[in-house]
C-alpha positions in Angstrom: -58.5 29.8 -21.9 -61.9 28.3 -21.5 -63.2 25.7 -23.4 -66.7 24.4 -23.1 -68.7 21.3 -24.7 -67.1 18.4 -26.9 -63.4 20.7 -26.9 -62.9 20.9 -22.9 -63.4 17.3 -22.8 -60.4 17.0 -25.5 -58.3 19.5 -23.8 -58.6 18.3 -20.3 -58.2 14.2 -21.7 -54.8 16.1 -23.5 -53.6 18.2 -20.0 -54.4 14.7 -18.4 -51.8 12.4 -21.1 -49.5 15.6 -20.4 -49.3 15.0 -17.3 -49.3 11.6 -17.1 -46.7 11.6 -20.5 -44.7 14.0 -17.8 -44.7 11.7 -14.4 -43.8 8.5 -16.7 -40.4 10.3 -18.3 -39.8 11.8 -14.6 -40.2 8.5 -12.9 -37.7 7.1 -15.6 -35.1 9.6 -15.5 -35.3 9.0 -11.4 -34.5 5.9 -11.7 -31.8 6.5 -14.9 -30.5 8.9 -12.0 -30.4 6.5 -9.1 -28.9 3.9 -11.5 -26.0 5.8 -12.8 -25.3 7.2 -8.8 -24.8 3.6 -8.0 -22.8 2.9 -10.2 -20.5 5.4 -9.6 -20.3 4.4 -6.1 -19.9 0.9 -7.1 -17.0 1.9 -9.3 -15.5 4.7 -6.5 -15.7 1.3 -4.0 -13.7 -1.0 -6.3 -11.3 2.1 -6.6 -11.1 2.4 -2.7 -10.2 -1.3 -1.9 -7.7 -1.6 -4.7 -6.0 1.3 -3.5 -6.2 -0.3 0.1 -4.8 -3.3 -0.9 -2.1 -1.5 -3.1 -0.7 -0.1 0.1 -0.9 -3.1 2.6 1.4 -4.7 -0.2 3.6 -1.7 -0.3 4.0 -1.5 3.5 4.1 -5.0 4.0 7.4 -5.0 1.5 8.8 -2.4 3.9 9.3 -4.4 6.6 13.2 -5.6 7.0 14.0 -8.6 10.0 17.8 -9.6 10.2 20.8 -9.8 12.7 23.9 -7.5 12.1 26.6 -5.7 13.9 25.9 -2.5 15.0 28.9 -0.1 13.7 29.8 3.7 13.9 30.5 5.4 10.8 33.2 8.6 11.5 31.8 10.1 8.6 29.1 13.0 8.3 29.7 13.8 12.0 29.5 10.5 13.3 26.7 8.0 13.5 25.6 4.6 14.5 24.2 2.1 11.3 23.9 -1.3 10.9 25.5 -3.8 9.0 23.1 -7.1 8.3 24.9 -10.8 8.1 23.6 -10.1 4.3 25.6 -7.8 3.7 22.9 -5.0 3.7 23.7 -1.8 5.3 20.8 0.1 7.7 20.8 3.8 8.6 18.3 3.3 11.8 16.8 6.3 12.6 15.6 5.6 16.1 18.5 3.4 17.3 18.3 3.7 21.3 21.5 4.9 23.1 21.9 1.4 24.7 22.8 -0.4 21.3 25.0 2.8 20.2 27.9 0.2 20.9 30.3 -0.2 18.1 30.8 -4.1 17.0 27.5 -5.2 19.3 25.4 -8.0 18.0 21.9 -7.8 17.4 18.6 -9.0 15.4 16.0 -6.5 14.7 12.5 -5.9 13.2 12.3 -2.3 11.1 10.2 -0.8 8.4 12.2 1.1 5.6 11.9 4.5 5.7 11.2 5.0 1.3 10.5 8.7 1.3 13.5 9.7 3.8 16.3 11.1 3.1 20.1 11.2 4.9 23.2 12.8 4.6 24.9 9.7 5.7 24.1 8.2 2.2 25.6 4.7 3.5 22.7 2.8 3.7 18.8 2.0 3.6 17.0 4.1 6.0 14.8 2.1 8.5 13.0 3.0 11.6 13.2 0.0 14.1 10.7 -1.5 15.6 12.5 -4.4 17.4 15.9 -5.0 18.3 17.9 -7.2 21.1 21.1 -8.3 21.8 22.7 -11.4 20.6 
């Protein structure tokens, strides 16, 4: 279309607030856009650390220390477990071959094993991660 005299000047004023009316609502839905983003990652962050944290209290609850008597069990085969001055019973895992001594003494450091399970079923399975004689 072409418009001359007093209606092009209307028409190009209109195109002009169009355009204008257009970069004003894009600008704003920019920053609407950038705003909610953030906040999502804001939210996704608080997420994050409380999961973090969650699992430095759940590992830090699987951590055992004790002395015991290191005993072996005829049953299921054989194997070596340990019996804490508590009264607990451990199924170590990774108990070395040098403290496979039925009625030694010892205190030890282990983590409990939660998700393993044994066909021993005579005690709580732990992985050790110190242990020395008494």
């Amino acid at each position: 279309m072409h418009f001359y005299g007093p209606n092009r000047q209307s028409y190009e004023i209109g195109v002009l607030y169009g355009y204008i009316l257009k970069m004003i609502v894009l600008k704003t839905l920019s920053k609407i856009l950038a705003s909610v983003v953030v906040v999502f990652l804001l939210i996704s962050l608080v997420f994050v650390i409380s999961a973090i944290k969650e699992k430095e209290k759940e590992d830090a609850g699987d951590m055992v220390t004790g002395t015991g008597t290191v005993i072996y069990m005829s049953m299921e085969g054989g194997f070596y477990g340990i019996l804490s001055d508590d009264g607990e019973h451990y199924d170590p895992v990774n108990l070395e071959q040098e403290f496979k001594v039925d009625g030694l003494r010892v205190s030890f450091e282990a983590k409990i094993l939660r998700n393993y399970g044994s066909i021993h079923m005579w005690g709580r399975i732990i992985s050790i991660l110190k242990i020395q004689r008494l």
